[in-house]
C-alpha positions as CSV (number, residue, x, y, z in Angstrom):
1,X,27.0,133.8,28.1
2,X,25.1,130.7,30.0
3,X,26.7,128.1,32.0
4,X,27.5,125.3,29.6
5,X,29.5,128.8,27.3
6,X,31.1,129.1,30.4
7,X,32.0,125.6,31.0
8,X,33.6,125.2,27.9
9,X,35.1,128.5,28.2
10,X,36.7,127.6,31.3
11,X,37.6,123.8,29.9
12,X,39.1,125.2,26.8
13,X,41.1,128.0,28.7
14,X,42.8,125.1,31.1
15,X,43.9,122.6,27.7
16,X,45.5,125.8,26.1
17,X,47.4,126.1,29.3
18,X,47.7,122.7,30.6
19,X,50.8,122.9,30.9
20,X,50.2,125.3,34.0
21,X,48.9,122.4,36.0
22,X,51.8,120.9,37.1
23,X,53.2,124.5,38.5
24,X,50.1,124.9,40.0
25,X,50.3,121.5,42.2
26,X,53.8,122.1,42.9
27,X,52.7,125.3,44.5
28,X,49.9,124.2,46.6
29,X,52.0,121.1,47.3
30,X,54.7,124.1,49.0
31,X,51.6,125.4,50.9
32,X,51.0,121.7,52.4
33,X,54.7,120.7,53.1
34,X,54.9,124.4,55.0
35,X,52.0,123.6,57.1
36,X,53.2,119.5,57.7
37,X,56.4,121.3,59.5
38,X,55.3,123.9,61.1
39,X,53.1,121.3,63.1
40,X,55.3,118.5,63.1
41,X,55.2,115.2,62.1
42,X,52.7,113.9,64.8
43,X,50.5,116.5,64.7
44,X,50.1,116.7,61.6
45,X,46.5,116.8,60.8
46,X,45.2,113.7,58.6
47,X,43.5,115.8,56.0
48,X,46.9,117.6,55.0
49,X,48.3,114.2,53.9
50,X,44.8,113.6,51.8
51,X,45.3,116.8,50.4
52,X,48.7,116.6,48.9
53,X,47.6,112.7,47.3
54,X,43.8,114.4,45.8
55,X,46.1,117.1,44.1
56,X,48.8,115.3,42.8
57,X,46.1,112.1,41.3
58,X,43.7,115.1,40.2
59,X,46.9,116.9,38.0
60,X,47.2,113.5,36.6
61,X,43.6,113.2,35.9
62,X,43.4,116.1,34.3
63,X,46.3,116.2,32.2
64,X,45.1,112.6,30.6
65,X,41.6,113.8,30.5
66,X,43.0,117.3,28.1
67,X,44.8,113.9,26.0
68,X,41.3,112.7,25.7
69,X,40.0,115.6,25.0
70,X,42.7,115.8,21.8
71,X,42.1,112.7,20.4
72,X,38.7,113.5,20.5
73,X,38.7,116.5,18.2
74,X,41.3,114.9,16.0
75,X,44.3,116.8,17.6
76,X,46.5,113.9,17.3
77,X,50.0,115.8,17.7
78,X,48.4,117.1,20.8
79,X,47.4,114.6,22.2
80,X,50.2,112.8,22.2
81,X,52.2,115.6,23.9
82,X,49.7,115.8,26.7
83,X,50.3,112.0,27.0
84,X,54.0,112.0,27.5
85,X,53.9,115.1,29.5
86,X,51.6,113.2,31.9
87,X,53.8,110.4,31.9
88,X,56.5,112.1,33.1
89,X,54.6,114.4,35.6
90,X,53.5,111.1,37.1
91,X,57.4,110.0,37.3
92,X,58.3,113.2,38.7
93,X,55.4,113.3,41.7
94,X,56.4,109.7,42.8
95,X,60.3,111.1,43.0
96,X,58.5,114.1,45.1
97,X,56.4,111.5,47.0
98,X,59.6,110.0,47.9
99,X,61.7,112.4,48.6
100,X,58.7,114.5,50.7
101,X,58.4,111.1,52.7
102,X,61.9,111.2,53.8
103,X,61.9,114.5,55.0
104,X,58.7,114.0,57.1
105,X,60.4,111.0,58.4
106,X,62.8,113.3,59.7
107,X,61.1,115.4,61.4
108,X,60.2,115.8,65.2
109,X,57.4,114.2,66.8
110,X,57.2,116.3,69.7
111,X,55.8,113.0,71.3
112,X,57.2,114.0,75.1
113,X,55.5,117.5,74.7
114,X,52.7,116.1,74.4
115,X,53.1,113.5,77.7
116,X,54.8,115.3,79.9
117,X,56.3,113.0,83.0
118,X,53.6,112.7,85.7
119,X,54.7,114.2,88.6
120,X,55.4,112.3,92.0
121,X,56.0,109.1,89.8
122,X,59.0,106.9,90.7
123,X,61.3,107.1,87.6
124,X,64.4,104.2,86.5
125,X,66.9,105.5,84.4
126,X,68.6,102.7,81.8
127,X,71.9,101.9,82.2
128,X,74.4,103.8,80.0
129,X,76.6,101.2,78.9
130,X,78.1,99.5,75.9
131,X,77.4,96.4,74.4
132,X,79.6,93.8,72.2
133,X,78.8,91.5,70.0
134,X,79.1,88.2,70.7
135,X,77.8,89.1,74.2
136,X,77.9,86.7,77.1
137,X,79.0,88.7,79.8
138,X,76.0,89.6,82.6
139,X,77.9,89.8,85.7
140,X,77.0,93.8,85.6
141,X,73.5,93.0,85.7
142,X,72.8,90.0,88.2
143,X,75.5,92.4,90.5
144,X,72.0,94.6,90.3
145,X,70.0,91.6,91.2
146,X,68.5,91.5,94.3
147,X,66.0,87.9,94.6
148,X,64.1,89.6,97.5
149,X,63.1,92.9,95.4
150,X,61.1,92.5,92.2
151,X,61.9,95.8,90.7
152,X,65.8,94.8,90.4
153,X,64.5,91.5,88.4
154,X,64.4,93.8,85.6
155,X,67.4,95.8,83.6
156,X,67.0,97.8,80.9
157,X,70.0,99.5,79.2
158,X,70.3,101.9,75.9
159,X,69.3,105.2,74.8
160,X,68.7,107.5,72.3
161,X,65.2,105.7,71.6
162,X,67.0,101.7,71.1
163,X,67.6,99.6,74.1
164,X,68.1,96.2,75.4
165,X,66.4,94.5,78.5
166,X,68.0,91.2,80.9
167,X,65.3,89.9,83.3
168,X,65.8,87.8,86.3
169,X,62.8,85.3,87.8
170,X,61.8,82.2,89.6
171,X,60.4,79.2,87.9
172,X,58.1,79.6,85.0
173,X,56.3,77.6,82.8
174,X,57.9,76.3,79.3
175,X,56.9,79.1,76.4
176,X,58.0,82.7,75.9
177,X,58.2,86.2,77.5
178,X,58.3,89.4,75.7
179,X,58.1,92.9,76.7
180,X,55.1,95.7,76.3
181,X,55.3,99.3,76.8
182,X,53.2,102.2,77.3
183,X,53.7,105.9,78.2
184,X,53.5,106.1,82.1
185,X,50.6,108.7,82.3
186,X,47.8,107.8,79.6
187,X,48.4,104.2,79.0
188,X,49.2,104.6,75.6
189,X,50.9,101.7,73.6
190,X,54.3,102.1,72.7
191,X,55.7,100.5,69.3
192,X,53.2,97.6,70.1
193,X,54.6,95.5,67.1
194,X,58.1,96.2,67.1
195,X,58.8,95.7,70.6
196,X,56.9,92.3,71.2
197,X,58.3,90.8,68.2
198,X,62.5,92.4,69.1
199,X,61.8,91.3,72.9
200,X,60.5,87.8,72.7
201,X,62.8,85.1,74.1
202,X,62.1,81.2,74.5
203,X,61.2,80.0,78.2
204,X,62.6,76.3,78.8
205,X,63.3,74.3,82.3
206,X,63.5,77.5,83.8
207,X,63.1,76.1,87.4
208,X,64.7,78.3,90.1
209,X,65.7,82.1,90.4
210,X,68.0,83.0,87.8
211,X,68.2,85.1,84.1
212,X,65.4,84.2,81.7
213,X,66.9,86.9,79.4
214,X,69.9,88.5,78.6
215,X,70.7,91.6,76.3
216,X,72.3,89.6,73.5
217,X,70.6,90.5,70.3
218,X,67.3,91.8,72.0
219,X,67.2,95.5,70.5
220,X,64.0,97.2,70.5
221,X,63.2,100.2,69.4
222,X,61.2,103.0,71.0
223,X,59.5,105.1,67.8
224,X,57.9,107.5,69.6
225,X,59.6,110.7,70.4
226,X,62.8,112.5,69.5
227,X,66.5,112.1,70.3
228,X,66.9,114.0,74.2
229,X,63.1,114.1,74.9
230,X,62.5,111.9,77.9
231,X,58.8,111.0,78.8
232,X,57.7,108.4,81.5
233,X,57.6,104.6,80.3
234,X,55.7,102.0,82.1
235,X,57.7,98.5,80.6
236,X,55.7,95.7,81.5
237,X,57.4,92.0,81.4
238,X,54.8,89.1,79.8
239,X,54.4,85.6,80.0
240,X,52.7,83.2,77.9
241,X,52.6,79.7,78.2
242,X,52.3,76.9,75.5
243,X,48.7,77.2,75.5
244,X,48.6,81.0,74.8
245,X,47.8,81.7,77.7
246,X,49.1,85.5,79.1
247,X,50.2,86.5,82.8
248,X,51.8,89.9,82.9
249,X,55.2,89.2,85.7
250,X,56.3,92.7,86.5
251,X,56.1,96.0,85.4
252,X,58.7,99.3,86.0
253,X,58.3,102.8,85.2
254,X,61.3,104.4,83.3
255,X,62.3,107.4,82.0
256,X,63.3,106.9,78.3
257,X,63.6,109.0,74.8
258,X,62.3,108.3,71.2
259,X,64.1,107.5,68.1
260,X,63.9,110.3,65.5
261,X,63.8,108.6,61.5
């Protein structure tokens, strides 16, 4: 037997049992999901993700391509089963796609694993306390105020990876401040996105020491890490005028945790 026999063996062999295709995925599909938690959502290599989308579009592919194939050699009634079969294999994987994406979303990150806190760095810890809405009330926070000290200006309260920020300064500029973060020990960027656009509040006739901004409605949300797993995070304050112009005002290193989803 040459190699085109055994080409159309082999082609011949997977239409007769096309319907074995979709097992098949589902089975190598297992093997990826196994390996995507036993490393954890983070560290989870790219190539695994590619792998689960090249075998699911390739058990579509060739389940239309054994259709062709029918209505090819005339096998009408066939073909038209290996058409609706592929139709709803293709409903089925995007109900697997979804449902595979939510559990991934669950799972750890193991972010502060990976960035341990540096040792002999000077660590703040967020205040633990509840917040109402309306809120109006800061007289907990400018009580931690100190004008002469720069690393009271800032307050930072939450936990389990969402948090809110009031921050205390002399005169600046007309135009907006936002926050930046960034874990203490590599410089990495924190939730970049997220947190500029949650933390940005307007600056106007701010002309003496006093609260630029207060915790009302500025959640932001950490992303990185898990529930209980603290890493170091360097939270920088930013300025920028009306001309777009940015002057970073203060920066202080706390100790926060991650929000698991």
């Amino acid at each position: 037997m040459n190699a085109e026999e055994r080409k159309q063996g082999a082609w011949q062999w997977l239409m007769k049992y096309a319907w074995r295709i979709p097992l098949i995925t589902l089975g190598l599909h297992f093997i990826i999901l196994l390996m995507i938690f036993w490393l954890g959502k983070s560290m989870e290599p790219t190539w695994l993700g590619w792998a689960f989308l090249v075998i699911s579009l390739l058990s579509v592919l060739l389940l239309l391509a054994g259709a062709i194939d029918a209505f090819v050699h005339r096998q009408t009634l066939r073909g038209i089963e290996l058409v609706v079969a592929d139709i709803v294999w293709l409903a089925l994987l995007l109900i697997e796609d979804l449902l595979v994406g939510f559990m991934v979303s669950t799972l750890p990150d193991h972010y502060a694993s990976r960035h341990p806190i540096p040792e002999g760095i000077e660590l703040n810890e967020p205040l633990k306390i509840e917040i109402k809405y309306p809120y109006r009330d800061t007289s907990y926070t400018a009580a931690l105020v100190d004008p002469e000290d720069p690393q009271t200006w800032l307050q930072l309260a939450g936990e389990l990876g969402q948090y809110r920020y009031d921050f205390y300064y002399p005169a600046l500029e007309d135009g907006t401040i936002f926050l930046r973060c960034f874990e203490a020990g590599s410089g990495e960027p924190l939730s970049e996105e997220n947190i500029i656009f949650r933390t940005v509040t307007e600056v106007k006739d701010h002309t003496e020491f006093g609260q630029v901004a207060n915790m009302r409605q500025k959640d932001f949300i950490l992303s990185e890490g898990d529930f209980g797993d603290y890493y170091a995070v360097r939270v920088e304050v930013w300025h920028q005028d009306v001309y777009g112009e940015e002057t970073k005002l203060l920066e202080k290193v706390y100790r926060m945790d991650g929000w698991t989803r």
